[in-house]
Steps between C-alpha positions, in 0.01 A plus 500: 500500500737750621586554871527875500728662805218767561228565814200545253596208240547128607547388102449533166453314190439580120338285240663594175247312272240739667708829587341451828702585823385339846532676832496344815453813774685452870097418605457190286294596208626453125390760243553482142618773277385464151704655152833494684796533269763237655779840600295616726475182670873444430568825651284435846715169534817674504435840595735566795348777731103436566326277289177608700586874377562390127176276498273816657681761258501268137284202536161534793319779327591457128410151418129333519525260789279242713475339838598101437376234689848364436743387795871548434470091505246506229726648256824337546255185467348617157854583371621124543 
């Protein structure tokens, strides 16, 4: 996982087997993003002015996603 320098996102992390891109919000909860191409997660990672902005505009709305039961914890864990 990422630590992302934003109010709304704590981290992120992408699965590249999967194209799957995990959110953790500033309020705990992980979501999952489903049929993401690895740029766009690239692109949040490094984007230098508001990666809450670029996540609203390109990624919340236009990729099928779901609540996770996940901690950040959880998925560092299942990556080692």
């Amino acid at each position: 996982m990422t630590i992302m320098k934003s109010s709304q996102l704590n981290s992120v992390g992408y699965d590249e087997e999967k194209n799957e891109l995990y959110v953790e919000f500033s309020y705990g909860q992980v979501y999952k993003y489903i049929e993401v191409p690895k740029r766009v997660y690239d692109k949040l990672i490094t984007i230098s002015v508001s990666p809450g902005s670029y996540f609203h505009s390109d990624i919340r709305m236009k990729y099928t996603y779901e609540k996770t039961e996940y901690t950040v914890k959880d998925l560092i864990l299942e990556v080692l």
